[in-house]
Each structure stands twice: as C-alpha cells, then as structure tokens.
C-alpha positions in Angstrom: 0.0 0.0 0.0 1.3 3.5 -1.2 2.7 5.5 2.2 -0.4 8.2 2.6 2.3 10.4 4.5 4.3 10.8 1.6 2.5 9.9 -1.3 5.1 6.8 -2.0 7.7 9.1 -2.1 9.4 8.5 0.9 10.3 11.8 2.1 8.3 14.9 3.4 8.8 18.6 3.7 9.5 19.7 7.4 8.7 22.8 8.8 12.1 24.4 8.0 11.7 23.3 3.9 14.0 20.7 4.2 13.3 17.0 2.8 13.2 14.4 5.5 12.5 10.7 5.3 9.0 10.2 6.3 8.0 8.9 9.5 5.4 6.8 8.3 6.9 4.2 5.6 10.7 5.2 7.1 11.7 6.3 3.3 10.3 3.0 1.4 6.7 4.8 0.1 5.0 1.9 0.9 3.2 0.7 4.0 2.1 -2.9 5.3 -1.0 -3.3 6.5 -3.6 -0.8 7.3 -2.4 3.1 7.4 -2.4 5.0 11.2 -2.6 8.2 10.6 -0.6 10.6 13.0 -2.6 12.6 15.7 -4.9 14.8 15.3 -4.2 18.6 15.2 -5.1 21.1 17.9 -7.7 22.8 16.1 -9.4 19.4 14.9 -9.3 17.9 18.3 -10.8 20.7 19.8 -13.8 20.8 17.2 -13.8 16.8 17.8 -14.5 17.7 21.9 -17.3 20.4 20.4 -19.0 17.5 18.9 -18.8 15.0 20.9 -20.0 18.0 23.5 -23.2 18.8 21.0 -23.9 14.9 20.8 -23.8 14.2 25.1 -26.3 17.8 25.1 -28.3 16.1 22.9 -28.1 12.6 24.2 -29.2 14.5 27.4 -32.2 16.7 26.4 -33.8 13.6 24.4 -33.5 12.0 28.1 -35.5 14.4 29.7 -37.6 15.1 26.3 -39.0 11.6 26.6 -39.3 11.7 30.2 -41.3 14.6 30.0 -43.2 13.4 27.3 -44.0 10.2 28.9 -44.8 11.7 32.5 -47.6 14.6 31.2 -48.3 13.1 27.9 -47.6 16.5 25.9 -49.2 17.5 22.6 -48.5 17.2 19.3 -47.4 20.6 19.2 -45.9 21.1 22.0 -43.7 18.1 21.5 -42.5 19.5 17.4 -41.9 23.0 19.2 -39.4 21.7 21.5 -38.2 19.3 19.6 -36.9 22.1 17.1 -36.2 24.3 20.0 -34.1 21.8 20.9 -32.0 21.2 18.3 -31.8 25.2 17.3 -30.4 25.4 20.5 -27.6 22.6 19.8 -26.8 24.1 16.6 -26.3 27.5 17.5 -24.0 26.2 20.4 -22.0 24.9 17.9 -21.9 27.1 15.6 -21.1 29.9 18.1 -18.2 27.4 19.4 -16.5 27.2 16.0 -16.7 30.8 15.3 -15.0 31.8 18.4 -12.5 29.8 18.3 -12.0 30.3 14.2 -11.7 34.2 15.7 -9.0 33.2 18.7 -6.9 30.8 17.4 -4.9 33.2 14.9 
C-alpha cells in the first residue's frame, strides 16, 4: 500500500523546507497493512470535543424530552416546538463554538 504520509515518495517537507524521510513508511513509500494516521491537530481535536459535547447535550435533552413526554403526555405541538427548540439550540452552540474559536486561534 502506497505511504499516505508521503505519497510513496518516501520523504516529506519539514517545517524548515528541508526533505526528510517520512516517518510513516521510514523512506520506502509503501506501507504494510492498514495506514495509522498521526494525531490529530489542535484545532481538529478541539472541534472533535465540540462534537462530541453537542452529541452528550443532545443525548441529554432527548433524556429528559422523553421523560417529559412520557410523565404529562404533551401535545402534538408542543412536542415539534421543543423538539426544534431543541435542536436550534444545539446548533447554534456549535456554531457559536466554532466561530469563536476560528476568531481566537490566529
């Protein structure tokens, strides 16, 4: 399997311009196996935390959605308007979340 590191080449650019024999395949382009990929960077772990914060939210207002909505038997609309409320709510965490830190990570 072609080394996704270095695109078989068997070197990569470092951070000073220089060519250095990549880390991944050790200089041979090729690969055994299944590719790792390296670690994450800072910015897409900390939107990978956002998410997985947004999905536990989530995971927690359907909890007490359904316990509600078992326990006083809401109506139809009721339920759709905080249903959507909901999730508005979720989303505009998030969104909020990726714009502030798109504005404070420079």
């Amino acid at each position: 399997m072609v080394c996704q590191e270095c695109n078989g080449l068997g070197k990569v650019i470092d951070q000073d311009g220089r060519a250095d024999i990549c880390t991944g395949c050790y200089g041979l382009g090729y690969v055994r196996g299944i590719y790792r990929p390296g670690p994450l960077s800072s910015s897409k772990l900390k939107l990978k935390h956002a998410l997985i914060g947004t999905m536990g939210g989530l995971g927690i207002f359907y909890a007490v959605f359904l316990y509600t909505l078992i326990r006083y038997s809401l109506g139809p609309m009721i339920t759709l308007a905080v249903l959507l409320a909901g999730h508005l709510v979720a989303i505009t965490f998030l969104v909020l979340y990726i714009m502030y830190r798109a504005m404070h990570d420079n």
